[in-house]
Backbone as CSV, one residue per row, in Angstrom:
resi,resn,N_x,N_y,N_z,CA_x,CA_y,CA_z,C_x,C_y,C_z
1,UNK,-32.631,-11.481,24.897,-31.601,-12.491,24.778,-31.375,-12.846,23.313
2,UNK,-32.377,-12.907,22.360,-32.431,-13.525,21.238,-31.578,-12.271,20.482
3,UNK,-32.069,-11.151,20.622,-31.680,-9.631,19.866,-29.955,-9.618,20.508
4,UNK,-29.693,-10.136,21.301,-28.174,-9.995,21.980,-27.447,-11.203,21.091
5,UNK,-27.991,-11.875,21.243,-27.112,-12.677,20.166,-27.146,-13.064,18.507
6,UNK,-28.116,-12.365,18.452,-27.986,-11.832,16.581,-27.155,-10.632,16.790
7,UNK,-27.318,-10.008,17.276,-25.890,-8.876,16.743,-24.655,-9.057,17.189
8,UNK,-24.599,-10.112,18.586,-23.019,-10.614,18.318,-23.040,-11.278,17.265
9,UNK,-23.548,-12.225,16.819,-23.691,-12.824,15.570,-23.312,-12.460,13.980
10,UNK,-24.065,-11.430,14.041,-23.977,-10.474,12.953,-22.586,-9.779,13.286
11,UNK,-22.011,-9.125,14.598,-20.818,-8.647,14.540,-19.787,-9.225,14.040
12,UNK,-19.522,-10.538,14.430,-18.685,-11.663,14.303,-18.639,-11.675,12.879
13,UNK,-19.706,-11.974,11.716,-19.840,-11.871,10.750,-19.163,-11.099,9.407
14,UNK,-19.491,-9.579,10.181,-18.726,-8.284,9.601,-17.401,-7.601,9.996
15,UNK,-16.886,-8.343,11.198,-15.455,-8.236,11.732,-14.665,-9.034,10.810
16,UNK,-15.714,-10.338,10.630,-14.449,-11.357,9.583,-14.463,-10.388,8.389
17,UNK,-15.765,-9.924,7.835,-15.419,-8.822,6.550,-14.356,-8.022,6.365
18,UNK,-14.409,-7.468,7.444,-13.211,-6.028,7.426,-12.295,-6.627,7.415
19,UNK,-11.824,-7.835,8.021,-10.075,-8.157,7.614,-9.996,-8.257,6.629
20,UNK,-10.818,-8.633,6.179,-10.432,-9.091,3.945,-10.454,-7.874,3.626
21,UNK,-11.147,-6.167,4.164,-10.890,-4.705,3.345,-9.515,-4.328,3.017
22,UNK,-9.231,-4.426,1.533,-7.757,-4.027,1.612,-8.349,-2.141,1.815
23,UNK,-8.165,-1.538,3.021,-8.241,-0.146,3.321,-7.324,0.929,2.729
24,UNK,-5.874,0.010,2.177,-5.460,1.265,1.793,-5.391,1.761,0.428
25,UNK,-6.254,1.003,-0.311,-6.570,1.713,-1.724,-7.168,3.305,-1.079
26,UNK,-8.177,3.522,0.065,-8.290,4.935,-0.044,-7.300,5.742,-0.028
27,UNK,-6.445,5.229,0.033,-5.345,6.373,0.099,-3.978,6.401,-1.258
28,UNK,-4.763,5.768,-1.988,-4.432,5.993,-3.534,-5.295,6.529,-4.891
29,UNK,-5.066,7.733,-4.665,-5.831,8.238,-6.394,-5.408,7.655,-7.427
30,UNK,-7.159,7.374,-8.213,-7.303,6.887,-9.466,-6.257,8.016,-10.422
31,UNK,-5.264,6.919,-10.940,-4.641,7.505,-11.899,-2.987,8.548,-11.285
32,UNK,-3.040,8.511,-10.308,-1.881,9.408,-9.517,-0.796,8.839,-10.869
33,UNK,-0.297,8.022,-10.607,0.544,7.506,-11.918,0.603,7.033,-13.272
34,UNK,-0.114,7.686,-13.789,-0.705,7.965,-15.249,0.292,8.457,-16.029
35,UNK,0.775,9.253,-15.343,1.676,10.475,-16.112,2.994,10.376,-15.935
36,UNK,3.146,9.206,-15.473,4.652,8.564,-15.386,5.106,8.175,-16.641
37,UNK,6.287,8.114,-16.901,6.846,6.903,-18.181,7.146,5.944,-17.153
38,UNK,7.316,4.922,-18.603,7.853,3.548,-17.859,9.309,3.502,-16.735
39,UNK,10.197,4.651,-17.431,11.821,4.500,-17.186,11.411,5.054,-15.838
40,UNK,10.219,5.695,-15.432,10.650,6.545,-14.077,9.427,5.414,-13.127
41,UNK,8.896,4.503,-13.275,8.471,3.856,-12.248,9.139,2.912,-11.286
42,UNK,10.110,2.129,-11.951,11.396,1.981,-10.346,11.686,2.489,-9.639
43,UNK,12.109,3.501,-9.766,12.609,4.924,-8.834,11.428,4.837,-8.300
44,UNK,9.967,5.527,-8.524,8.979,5.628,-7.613,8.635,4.493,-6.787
45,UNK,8.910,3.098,-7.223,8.393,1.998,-6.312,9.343,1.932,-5.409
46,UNK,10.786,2.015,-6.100,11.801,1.890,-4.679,11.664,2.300,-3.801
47,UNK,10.879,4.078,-3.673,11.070,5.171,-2.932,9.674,4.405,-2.071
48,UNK,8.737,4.323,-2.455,7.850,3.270,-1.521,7.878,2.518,-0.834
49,UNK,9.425,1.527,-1.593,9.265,0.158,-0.714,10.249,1.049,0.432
50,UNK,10.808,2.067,0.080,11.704,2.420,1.626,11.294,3.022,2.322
51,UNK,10.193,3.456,1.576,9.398,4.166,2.951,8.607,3.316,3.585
52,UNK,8.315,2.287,3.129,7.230,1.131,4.166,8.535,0.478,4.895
53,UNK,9.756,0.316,4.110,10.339,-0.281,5.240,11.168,0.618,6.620
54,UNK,11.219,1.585,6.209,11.416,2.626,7.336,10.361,2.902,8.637
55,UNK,9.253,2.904,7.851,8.190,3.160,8.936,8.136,1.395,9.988
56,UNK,8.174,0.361,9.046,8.126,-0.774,9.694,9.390,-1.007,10.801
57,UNK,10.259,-0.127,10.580,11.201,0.028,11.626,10.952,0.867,12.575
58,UNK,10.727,1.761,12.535,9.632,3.040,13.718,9.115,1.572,14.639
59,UNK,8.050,1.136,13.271,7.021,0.598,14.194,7.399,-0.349,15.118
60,UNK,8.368,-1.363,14.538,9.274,-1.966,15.759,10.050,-1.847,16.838
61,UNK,10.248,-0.181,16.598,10.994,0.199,17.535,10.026,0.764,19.057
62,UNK,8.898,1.317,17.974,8.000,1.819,18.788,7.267,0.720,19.726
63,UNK,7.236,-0.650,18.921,6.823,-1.475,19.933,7.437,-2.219,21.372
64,UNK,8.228,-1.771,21.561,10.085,-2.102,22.587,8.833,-1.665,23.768
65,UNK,8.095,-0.536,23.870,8.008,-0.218,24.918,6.141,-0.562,24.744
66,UNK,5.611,-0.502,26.562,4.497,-1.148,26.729,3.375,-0.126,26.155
67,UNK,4.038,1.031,25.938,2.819,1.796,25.311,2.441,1.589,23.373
68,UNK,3.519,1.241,23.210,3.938,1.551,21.562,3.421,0.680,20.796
69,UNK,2.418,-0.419,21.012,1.783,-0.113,19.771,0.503,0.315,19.420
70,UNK,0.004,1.220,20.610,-1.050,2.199,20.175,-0.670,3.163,19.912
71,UNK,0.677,3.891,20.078,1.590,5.011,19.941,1.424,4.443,18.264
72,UNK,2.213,3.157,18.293,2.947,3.343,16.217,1.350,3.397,15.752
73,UNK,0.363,2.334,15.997,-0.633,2.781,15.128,-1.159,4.042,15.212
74,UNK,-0.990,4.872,16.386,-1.690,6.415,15.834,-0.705,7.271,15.111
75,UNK,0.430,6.774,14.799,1.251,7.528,14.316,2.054,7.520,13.041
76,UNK,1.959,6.300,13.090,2.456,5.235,11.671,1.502,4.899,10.647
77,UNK,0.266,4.265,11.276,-0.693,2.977,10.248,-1.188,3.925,9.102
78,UNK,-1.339,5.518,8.903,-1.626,6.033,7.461,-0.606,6.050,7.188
79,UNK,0.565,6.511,7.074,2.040,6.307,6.560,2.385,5.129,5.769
80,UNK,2.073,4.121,6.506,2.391,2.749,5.799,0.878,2.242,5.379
81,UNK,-0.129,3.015,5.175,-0.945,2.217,4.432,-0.803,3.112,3.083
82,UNK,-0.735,4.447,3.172,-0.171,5.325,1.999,0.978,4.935,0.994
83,UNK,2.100,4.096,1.600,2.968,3.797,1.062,2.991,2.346,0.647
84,UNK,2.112,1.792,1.429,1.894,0.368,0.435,0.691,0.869,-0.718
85,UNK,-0.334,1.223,-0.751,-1.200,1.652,-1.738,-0.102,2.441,-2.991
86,UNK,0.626,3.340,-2.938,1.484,3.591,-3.476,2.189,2.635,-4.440
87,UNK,2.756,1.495,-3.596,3.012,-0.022,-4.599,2.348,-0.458,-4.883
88,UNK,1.077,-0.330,-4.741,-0.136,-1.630,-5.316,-0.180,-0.214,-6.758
89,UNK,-0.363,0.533,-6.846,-0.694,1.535,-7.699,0.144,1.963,-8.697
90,UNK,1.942,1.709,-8.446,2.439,1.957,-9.067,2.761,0.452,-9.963
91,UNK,2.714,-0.658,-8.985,2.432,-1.805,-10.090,1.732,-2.191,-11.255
92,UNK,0.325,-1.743,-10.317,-0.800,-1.608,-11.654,-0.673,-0.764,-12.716
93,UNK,-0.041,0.500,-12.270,-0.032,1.747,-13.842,1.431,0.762,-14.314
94,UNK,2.028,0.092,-14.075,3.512,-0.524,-15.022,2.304,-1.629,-15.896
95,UNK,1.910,-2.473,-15.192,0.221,-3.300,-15.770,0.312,-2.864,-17.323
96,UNK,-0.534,-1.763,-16.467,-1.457,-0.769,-17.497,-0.957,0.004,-18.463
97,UNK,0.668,-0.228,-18.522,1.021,0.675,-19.395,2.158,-0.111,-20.406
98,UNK,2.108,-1.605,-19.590,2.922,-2.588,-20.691,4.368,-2.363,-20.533
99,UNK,4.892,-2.003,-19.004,6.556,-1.568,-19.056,7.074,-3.014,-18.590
100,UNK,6.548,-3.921,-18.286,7.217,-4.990,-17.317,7.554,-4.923,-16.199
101,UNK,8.394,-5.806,-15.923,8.483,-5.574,-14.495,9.298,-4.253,-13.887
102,UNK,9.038,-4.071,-13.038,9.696,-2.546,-12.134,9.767,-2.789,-10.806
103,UNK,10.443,-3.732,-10.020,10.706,-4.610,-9.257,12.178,-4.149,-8.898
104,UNK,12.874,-3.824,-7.412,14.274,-3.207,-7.912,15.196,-4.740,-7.903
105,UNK,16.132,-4.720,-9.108,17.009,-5.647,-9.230,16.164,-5.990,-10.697
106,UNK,15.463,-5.395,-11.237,14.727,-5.936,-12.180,15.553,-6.009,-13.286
107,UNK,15.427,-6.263,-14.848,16.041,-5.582,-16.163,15.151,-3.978,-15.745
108,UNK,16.270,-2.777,-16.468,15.471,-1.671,-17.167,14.189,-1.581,-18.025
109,UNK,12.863,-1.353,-17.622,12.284,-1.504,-18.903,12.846,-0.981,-20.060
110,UNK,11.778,-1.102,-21.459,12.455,-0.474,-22.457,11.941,0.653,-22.749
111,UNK,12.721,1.567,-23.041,12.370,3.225,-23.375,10.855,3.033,-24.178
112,UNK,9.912,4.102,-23.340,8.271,3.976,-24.281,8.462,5.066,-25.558
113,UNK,7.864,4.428,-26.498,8.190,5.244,-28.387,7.736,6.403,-27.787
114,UNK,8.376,7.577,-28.714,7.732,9.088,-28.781,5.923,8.978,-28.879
115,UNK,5.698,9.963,-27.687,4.161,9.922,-28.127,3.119,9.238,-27.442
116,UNK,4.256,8.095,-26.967,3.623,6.956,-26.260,3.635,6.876,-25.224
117,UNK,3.176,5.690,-24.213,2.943,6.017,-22.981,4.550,6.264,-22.300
């Protein structure tokens, strides 16, 4: 009895953990956008945010029916965790590389000097 309820205990514990895992950094390589310039990271975030919002339409659609949302998550949830990691990644290399914002509707950043990032 005592051993049954330390590991619900303990489960309860490490279930609250995993919601705080942001999971889809695995599915972003260190550095994938390194080798970007500044002028071409809008374009790449846009193309992200439409692909998360495309799939988030699947997934709504997929949910209409009583099977669908174990259907969208086996079919969708790497898609849209790929493509949000994608924005967390392409934000950080704009960060990391001093372009400003790259947000669509943003200003243009400004052209990076010869040489430079």
């Amino acid at each position: 009895m005592a051993l049954t309820l330390g590991l619900l205990s303990s489960g309860t514990l490490l279930g609250g953990c995993a919601q705080n895992l942001d999971l889809g950094i695995l599915y972003a390589a260190p550095g994938k956008y390194d080798y970007l310039r500044c002028p071409d990271l809008p374009g790449r975030l846009a193309g992200a945010m439409a692909r998360e919002k495309q799939l988030n339409d699947l997934i709504a659609r997929a949910n209409q029916d009583p099977a669908g949302p174990a259907i969208s998550a086996a079919a969708y949830s790497a898609d849209l965790a790929q493509a949000r990691a994608d924005q967390k990644m392409l934000r950080q290399a704009a960060v990391d590389k001093g372009c400003g914002p790259i947000e669509p509707g943003a200003p243009p950043p400004p052209a990076a000097p010869p040489g430079g990032r």
